[in-house]
C-alpha positions in Angstrom: 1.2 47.9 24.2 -0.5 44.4 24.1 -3.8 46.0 22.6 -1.7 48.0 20.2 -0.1 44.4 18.9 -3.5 42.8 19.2 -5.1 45.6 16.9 -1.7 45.1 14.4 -1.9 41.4 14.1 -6.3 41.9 13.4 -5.6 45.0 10.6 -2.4 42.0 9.1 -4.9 39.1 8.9 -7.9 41.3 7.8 -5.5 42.4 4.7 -4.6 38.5 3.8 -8.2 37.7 4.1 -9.1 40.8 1.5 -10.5 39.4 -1.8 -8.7 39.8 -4.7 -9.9 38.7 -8.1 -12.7 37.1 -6.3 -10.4 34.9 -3.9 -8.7 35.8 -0.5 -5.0 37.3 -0.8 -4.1 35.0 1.4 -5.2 31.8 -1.3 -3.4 33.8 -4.1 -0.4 33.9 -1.6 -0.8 30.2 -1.1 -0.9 29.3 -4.3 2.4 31.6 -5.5 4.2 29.4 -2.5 3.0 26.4 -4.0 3.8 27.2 -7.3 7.6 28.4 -7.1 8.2 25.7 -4.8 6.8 23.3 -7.5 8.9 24.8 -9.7 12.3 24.8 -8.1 11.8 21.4 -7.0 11.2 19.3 -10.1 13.8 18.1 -12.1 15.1 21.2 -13.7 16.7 22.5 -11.1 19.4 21.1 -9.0 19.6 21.7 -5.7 23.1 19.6 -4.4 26.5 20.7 -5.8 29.5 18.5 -6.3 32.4 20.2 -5.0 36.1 18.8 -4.7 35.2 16.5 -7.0 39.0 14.4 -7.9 39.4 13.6 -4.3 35.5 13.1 -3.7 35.4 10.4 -6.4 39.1 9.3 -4.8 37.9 8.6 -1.5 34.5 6.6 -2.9 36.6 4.8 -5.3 34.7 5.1 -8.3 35.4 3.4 -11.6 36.5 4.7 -14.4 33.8 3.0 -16.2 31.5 5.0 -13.8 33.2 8.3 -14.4 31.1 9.0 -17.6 27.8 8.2 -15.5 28.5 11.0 -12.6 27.6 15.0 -12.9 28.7 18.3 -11.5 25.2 18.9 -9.9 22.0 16.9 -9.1 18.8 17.3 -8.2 16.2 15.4 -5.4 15.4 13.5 -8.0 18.2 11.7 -9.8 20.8 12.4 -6.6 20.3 8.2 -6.1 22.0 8.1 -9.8 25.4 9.1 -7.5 24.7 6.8 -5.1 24.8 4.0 -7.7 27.7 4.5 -9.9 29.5 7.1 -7.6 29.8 3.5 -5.1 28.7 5.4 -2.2 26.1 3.0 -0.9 26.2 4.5 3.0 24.1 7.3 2.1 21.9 5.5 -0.4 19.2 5.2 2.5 19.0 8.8 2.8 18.9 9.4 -0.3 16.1 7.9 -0.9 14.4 9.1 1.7 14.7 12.5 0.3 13.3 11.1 -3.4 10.1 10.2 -1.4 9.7 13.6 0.5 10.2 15.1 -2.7 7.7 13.1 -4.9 5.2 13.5 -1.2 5.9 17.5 -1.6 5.3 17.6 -5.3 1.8 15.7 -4.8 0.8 18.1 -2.2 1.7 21.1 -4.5 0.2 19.9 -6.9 -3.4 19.1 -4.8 -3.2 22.5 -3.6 -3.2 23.7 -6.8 -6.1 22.3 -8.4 -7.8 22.6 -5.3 -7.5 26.0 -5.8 -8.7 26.3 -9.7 -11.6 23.8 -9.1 -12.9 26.4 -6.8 -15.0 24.0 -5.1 -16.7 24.9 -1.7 -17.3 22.3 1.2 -19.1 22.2 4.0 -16.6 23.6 6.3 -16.0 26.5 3.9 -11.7 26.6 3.4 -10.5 24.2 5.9 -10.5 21.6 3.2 -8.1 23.7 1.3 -6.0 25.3 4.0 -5.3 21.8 5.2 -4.1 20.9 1.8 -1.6 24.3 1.7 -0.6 23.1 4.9 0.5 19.5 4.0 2.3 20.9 1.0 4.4 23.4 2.9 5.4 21.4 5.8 6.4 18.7 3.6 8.2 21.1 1.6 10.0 22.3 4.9 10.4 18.9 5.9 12.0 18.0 2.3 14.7 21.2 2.5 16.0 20.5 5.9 16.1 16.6 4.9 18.1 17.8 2.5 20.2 19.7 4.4 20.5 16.6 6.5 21.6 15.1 3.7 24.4 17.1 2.8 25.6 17.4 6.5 25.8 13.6 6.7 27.1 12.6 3.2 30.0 15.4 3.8 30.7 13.5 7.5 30.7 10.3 5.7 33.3 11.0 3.1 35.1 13.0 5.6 35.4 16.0 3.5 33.4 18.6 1.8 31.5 17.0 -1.3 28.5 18.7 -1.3 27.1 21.6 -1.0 23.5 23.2 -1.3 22.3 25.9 -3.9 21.3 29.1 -1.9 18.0 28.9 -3.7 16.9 26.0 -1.5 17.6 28.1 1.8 15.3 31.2 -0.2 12.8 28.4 -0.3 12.7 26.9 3.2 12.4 30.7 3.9 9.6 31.4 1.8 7.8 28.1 2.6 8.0 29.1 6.3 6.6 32.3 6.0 3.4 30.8 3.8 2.9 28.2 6.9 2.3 31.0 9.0 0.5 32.7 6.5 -2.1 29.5 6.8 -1.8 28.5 10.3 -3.2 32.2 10.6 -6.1 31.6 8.4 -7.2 28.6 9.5 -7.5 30.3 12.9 -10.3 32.2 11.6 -11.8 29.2 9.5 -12.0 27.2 12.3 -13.7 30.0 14.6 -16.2 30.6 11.8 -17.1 26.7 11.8 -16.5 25.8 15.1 -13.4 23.5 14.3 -11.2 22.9 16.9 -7.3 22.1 16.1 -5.3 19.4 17.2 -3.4 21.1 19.9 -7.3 21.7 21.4 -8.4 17.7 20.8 -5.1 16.6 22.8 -6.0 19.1 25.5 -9.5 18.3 25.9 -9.2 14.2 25.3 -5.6 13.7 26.5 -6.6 10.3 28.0 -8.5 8.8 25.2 -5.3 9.7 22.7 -2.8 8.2 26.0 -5.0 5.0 25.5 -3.8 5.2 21.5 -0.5 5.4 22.8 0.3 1.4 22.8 -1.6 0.6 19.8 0.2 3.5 17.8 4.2 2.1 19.4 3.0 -1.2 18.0 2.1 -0.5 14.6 5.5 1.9 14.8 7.5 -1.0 15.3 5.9 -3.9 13.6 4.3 -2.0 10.8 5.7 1.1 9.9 9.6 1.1 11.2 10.0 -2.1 8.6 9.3 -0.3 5.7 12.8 0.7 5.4 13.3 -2.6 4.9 11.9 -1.4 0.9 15.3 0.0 0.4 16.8 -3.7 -0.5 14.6 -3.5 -3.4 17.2 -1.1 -5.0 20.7 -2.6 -3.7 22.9 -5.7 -4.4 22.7 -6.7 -0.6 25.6 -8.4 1.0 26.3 -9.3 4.6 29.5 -7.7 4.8 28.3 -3.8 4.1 25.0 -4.0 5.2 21.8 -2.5 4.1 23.1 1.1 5.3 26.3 0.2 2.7 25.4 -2.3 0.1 25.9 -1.1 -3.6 22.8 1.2 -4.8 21.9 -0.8 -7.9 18.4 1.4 -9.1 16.1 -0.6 -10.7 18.5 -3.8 -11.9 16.3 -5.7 -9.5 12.9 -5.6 -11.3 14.5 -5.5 -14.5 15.3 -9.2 -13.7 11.4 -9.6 -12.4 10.6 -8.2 -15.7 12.8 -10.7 -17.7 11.6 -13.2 -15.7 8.2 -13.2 -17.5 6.7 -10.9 -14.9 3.6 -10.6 -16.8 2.8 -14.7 -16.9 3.7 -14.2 -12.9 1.0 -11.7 -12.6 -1.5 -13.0 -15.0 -1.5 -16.1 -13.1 -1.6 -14.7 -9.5 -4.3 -12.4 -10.5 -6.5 -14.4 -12.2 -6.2 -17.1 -9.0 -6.9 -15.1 -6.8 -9.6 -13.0 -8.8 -11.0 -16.6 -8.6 -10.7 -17.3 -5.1 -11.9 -13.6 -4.4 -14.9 -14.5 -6.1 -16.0 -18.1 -5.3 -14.5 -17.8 -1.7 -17.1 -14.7 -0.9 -20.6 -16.0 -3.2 -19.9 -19.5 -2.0 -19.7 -19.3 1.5 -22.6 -16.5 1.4 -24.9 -19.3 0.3 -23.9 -21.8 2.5 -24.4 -19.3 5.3 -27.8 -18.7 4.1 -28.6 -22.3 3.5 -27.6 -22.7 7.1 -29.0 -19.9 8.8 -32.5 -21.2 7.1 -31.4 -24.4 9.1 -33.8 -25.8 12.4 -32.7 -28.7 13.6 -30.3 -28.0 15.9 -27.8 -31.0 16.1 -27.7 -30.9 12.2 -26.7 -27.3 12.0 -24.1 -27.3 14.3 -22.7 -30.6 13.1 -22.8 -29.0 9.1 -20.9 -26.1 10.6 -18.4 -27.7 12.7 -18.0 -30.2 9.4 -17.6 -27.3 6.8 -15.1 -25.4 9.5 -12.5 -28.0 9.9 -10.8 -28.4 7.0 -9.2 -24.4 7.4 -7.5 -26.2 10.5 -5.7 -29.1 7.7 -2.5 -28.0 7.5 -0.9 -27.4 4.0 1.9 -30.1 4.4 -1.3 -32.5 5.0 -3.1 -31.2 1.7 -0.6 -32.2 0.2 -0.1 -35.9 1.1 -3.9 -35.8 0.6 -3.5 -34.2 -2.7 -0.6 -36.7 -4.1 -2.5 -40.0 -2.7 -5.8 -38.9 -4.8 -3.8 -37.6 -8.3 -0.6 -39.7 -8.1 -0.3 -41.9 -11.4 0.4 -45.3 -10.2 -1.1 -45.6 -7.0 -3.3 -42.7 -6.7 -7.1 -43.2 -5.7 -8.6 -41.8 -8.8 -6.2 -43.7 -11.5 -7.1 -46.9 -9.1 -10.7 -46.3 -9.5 -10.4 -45.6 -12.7 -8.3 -48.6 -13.8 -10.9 -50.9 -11.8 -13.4 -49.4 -14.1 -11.4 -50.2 -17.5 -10.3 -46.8 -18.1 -6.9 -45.6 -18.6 -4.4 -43.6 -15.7 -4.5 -39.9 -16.2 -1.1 -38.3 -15.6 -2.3 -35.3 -13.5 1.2 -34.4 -12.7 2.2 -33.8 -16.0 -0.7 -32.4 -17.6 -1.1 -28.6 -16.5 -4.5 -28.1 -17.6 -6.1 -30.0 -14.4 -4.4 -28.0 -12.1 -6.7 -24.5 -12.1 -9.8 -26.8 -11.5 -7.3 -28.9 -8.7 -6.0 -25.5 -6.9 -9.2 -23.8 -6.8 -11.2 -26.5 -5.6 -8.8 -27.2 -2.7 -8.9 -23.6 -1.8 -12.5 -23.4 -1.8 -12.8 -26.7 0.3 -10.2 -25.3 2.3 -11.6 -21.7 3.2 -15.6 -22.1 2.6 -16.1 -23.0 6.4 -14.0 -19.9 8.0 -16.0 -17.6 5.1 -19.1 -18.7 5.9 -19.2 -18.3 9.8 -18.2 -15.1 9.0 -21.5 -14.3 6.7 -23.5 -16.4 9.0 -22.4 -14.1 12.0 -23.9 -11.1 10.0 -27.2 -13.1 9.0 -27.9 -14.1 13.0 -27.4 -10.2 13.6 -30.2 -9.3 10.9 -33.5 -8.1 13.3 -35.9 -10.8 13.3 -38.6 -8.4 13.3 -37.8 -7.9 9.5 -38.5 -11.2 8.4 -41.9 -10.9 10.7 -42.8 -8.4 8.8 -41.8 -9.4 5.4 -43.7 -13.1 6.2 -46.4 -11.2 7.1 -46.8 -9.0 3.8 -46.9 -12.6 2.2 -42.7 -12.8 1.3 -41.8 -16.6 0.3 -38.4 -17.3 1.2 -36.4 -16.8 -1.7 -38.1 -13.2 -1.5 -37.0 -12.5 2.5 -33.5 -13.8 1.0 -33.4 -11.1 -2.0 -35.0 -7.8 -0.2 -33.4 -8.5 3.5 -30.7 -11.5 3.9 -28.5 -10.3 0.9 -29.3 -6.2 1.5 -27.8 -6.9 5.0 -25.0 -8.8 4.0 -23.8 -6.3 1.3 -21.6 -4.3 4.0 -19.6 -7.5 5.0 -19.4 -8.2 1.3 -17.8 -4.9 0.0 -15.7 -4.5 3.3 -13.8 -8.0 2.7 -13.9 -7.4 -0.6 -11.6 -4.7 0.0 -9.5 -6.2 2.0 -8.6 -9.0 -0.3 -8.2 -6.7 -3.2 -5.6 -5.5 -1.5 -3.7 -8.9 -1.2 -4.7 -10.0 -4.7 -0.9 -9.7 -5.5 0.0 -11.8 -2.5 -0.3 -15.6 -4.2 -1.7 -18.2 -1.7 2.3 -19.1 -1.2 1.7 -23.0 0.9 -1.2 -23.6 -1.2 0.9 -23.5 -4.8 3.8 -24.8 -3.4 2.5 -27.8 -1.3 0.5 -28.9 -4.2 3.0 -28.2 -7.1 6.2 -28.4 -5.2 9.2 -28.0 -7.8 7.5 -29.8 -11.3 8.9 -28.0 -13.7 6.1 -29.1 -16.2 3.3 -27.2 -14.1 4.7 -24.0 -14.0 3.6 -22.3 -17.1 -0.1 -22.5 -15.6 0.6 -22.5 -11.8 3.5 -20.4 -11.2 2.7 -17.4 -8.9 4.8 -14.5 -8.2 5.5 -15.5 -4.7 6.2 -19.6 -5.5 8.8 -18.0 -8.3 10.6 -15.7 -5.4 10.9 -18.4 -3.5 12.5 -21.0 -5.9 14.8 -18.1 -7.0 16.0 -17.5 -3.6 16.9 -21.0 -2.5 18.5 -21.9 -6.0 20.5 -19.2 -6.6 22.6 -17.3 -3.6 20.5 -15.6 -1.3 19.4 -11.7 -2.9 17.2 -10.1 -0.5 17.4 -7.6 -3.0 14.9 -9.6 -5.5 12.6 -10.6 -3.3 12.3 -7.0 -1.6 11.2 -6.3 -5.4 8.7 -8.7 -5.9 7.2 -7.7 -2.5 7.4 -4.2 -3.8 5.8 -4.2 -6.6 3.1 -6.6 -5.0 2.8 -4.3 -2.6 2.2 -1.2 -5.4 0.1 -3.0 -7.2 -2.1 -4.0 -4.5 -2.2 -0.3 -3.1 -3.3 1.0 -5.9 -6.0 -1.8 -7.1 -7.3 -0.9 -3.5 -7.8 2.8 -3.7 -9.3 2.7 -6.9 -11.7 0.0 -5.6 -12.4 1.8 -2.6 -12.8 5.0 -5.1 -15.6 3.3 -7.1 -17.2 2.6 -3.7 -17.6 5.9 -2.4 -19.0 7.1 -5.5 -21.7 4.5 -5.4 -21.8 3.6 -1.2 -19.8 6.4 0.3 -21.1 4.5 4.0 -19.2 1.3 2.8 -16.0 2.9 1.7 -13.0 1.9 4.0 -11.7 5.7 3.7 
């Protein structure tokens, strides 16, 4: 009986692996999955009924200004639209939850799809591909029985029936379970043909290297990934009293007030700072690293480093008194030395044009040391035996720099490059504010995007809300300036890329 099954399963996965119009059935089968599930989850298509709706809309006390705003049916996409002007704030978090496995399920699908037309063969034959119909089927599961979630706990919540799903969705999960297996049996043979073993095998056969990942993955769980609910804010009128689970779903009002807030003079200036800093804080300290590593008297280099190291240790409330005693106007050090010289004071403080030069040079003074142990770690890690042999050959110094110092030090380059690309958003907050404090003259020219939060939230009544925003769209902006970095990185230096 067992060899009978055996032989059943072998003649089922031999059919699904039969070409077809030059591709396997089971791709074709893959992509018909992907496609109607595409397809009956975008927009067109809604998957959540309203049902009782008088009483529903009694129970959440809606408006009747709101009224208007509400409809009979709604999609994954636009179900948050009921969540703000139906006032039902307690299931706003889930809803959004589901808009973010829906917009994950539709990226997937959509992967798999051009995956699929672009026809293009790796290494490892299919596995590329079959890992890409599995992603956008098990999100696709995920996303339906979220949604059925959903429904389940919205209808507890109001304490009656408001909801209920389209049977199309449960046709779906359905289908979308029976192309998993479809794959799962595929890849089988995949791996077999290229020696690929699957997770389940890895745990098995390294179970105490991935128990030693154990504490490093609960910390980044908590701290890291656990917080990022915390984005939710961005889209609610937050109030003490309701909580984030209940505060009023406001959509985008939030960023709509970043925007009227001259957004783009926010994020012109906290770019081009810290495109600035980015720049000088990496090609400076790379030449004071060289100019020490070239260094060889030993009391001098040490002393240089030690001297060029401590001012990262000044704290930003001492910049500043250092700051205001050199610029003040009446008893500053440079309007003293220049009086005593028969000049006239310059008002630094209400002249805005000084201040890019001011900020920048106080950055760089403050961070060149801490940058340039960093490059000059790399440079002691060079092999000697290459500037042997390059002195030997007849290299000058400025030649060993070129074709070995600054070759070696392009990995460390690129790699922090990276990382602060993906900050460039994030304004050097106790730098701006220590040295500009609250003049209202300076900040046309110095006002960054977090310095602006931060006046807006201790003026006005505390709104989490805003501020989740700004870090929001800080945050998007810096994801996406990273991966596209990172993109042009692997195309050139695919051994320097951070993924």
């Amino acid at each position: 009986m067992k060899s009978v099954a055996k032989s059943r399963g072998k003649s089922r996965l031999a059919c699904i692996e039969e070409i077809r119009m030059g591709k396997k059935l089971g791709v074709w089968i893959m992509i018909a999955v992907s496609a109607v599930s595409l397809l009956l989850t975008l927009p067109w298509l809604n998957w959540i009924q309203i049902v009782n709706a008088d009483a529903l809309y009694e129970t959440l006390g809606v408006t009747e200004a709101n009224l208007p705003m509400l409809k009979s049916a709604y999609n994954v996409f636009n179900v948050l639209s009921f969540v703000q002007y139906g006032n039902a704030g307690m299931i706003g978090l889930f809803a959004m939850i589901v808009l973010i496995l829906a917009v994950v399920a539709v990226y997937f699908e959509l992967a798999l799809i051009i995956k699929v037309l672009r026809n293009k063969k790796s290494k490892k034959g299919d596995l590329g591909l079959y890992g890409t119909a599995e992603a956008s089927m098990l999100f696709q599961i995920i996303l339906i029985a979220v949604t059925i979630g959903f429904v389940i706990f919205s209808n507890s919540k109001f304490g009656m029936t408001g909801f209920i799903l389209s049977p199309i969705v449960y046709l779906l999960l359905i289908f979308n379970i029976a192309g998993f297996a479809i794959v799962k049996k595929m890849q089988l043979t995949e791996r077999a043909l290229y020696h690929e073993h699957g997770l389940w095998k890895e745990l098995k056969k390294n179970w105490v290297l991935f128990l030693m990942l154990v504490p490093a993955f609960i910390y980044f769980l908590i701290n890291n990934y656990l917080p990022m609910i915390g984005v939710y804010y961005a889209f609610t009128n937050f109030n003490f009293r309701d909580g984030l689970w209940a505060s009023p779903f406001v959509g985008l009002r939030n960023f709509e007030y970043l925007v009227k807030a001259d957004l783009f003079r926010l994020t012109r200036n906290t770019v081009l700072y810290n495109i600035v800093f980015i720049a000088l804080g990496n090609i400076l300290p790379i030449i004071f690293a060289i100019f020490v590593s070239q260094v060889n008297i030993k009391w001098f280099k040490k002393t240089s480093q030690t001297l060029m190291f401590m001012p990262y240790f000044v704290s930003f409330v001492i910049l500043k008194v250092i700051v205001y005693n050199v610029f003040e106007y009446e008893y500053g050090v440079i309007n003293n030395l220049i009086t005593s010289l028969g000049g006239e004071k310059i008002d630094f403080y209400n002249t805005p044009s000084y201040w890019p030069l001011l900020i920048t040079i106080f950055y760089i003074w403050k961070n060149i040391g801490y940058n340039m142990v960093v490059y000059l770690a790399t440079i002691m890690g060079i092999d000697a035996e290459l500037y042997d042999a390059a002195k030997v050959d007849g290299a000058n110094i400025f030649q060993q720099i070129r074709y070995i110092t600054l070759p070696q030090l392009k990995p460390t380059f690129i790699i922090l490059l990276l990382y602060a690309l993906g900050s460039i958003m994030k304004g050097q907050f106790e730098l701006f504010y220590q040295m500009v404090g609250n003049n209202g003259v300076l900040y046309n020219i110095t006002d960054i995007i977090d310095t602006y939060v931060y006046r807006i939230a201790t003026t006005q009544p505390l709104n989490i809300g805003l501020g989740t925003a700004a870090g929001l769209y800080q945050s998007v902006f810096g994801f996406i300036l990273i991966v596209v970095v990172n993109w042009l990185v692997k195309r050139k230096n695919p051994e320097y890329a951070l993924f």
